[in-house]
C-alpha positions in Angstrom: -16.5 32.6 -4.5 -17.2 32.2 -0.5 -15.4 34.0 2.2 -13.3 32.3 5.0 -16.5 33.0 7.0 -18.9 31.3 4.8 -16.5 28.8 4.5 -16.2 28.3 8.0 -20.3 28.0 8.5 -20.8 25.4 5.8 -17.9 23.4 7.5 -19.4 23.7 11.0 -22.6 22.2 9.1 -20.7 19.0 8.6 -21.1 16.3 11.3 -17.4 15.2 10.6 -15.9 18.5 10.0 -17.4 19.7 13.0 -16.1 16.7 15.2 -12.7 18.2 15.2 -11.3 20.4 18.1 -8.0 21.7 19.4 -6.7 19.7 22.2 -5.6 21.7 25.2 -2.0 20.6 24.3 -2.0 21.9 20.9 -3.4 25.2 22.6 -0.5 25.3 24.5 1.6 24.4 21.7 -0.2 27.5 19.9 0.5 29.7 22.6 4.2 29.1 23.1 4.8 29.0 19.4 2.8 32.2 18.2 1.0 32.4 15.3 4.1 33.3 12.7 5.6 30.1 13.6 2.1 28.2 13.3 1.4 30.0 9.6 5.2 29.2 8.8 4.3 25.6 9.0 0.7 25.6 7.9 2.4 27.2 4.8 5.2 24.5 4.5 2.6 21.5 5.1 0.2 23.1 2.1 3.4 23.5 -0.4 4.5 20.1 0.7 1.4 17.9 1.0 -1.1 19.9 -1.2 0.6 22.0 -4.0 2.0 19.5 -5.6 -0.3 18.2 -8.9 0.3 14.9 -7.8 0.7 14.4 -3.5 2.8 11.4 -2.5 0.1 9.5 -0.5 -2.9 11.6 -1.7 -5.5 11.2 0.6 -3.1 9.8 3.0 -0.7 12.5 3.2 -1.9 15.0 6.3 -2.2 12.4 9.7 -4.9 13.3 12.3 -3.1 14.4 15.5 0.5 15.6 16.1 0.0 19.5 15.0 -2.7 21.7 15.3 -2.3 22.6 11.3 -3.4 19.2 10.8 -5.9 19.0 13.0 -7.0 22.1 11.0 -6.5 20.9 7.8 -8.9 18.0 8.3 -11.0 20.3 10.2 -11.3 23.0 7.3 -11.2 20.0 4.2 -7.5 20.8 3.3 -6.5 17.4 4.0 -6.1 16.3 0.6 -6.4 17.3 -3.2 -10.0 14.9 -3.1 -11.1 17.0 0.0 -10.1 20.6 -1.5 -12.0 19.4 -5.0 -15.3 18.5 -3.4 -15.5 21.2 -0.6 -13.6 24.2 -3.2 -13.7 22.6 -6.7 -9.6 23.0 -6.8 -9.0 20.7 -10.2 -7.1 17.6 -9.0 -3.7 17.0 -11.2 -2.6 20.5 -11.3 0.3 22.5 -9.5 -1.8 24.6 -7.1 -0.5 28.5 -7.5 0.9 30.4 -4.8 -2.2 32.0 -4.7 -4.3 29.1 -4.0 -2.1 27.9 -1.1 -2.5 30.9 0.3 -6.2 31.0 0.6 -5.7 27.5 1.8 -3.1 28.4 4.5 -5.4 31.7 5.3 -8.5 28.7 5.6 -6.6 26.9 8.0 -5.0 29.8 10.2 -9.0 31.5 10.5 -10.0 28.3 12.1 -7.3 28.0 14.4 -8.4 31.4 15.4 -11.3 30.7 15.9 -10.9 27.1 17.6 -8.1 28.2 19.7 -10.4 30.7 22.2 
């Protein structure tokens, strides 16, 4: 299994995943929020849009600007359950644990960090 780092490098490898980039008004937006708020919603997002075994809209579900989490969740392929499946072999159909949205949520909040500077 691949760290947040490794997964991080293989991402940055990836002409479209590399593409993406915080805005300077989701920096501000990061700033004034904190990062508790910003993992309270990457967390609702993932247990919303991901978790379930079936997403409404799969593949359509996460939109491309309006939220640095999304931003990041296209960034990091956590946009959708066809994204997490190729990039992290999650099985599509199925209820993702608690577990599994938390290495998702931990993904997504690493490359914020490491966007965001």
């Amino acid at each position: 299994m691949q760290t947040i780092d490794e997964a991080l490098d293989k991402l940055e490898r990836s002409k479209f995943r590399s593409g993406f980039s915080l805005t300077e008004k989701d920096r501000q937006y990061l700033e004034e929020k904190g990062e508790a708020v910003i993992r309270s919603h990457a967390e609702d997002f993932v247990r919303r849009r991901l978790a379930p075994a079936e997403p409404l809209n799969d593949g359509k579900q996460t939109p491309m600007r309006g939220h640095p989490v999304f931003r990041a969740m296209h960034a990091t392929a956590c946009c959708c359950r066809g994204c997490l499946n190729k990039w992290y072999k999650v099985p599509l159909h199925k209820e993702l644990t608690e577990a599994e949205q938390q290495k998702i949520v931990n993904l997504i909040m690493a490359w914020i960090d490491r966007n965001s500077k």
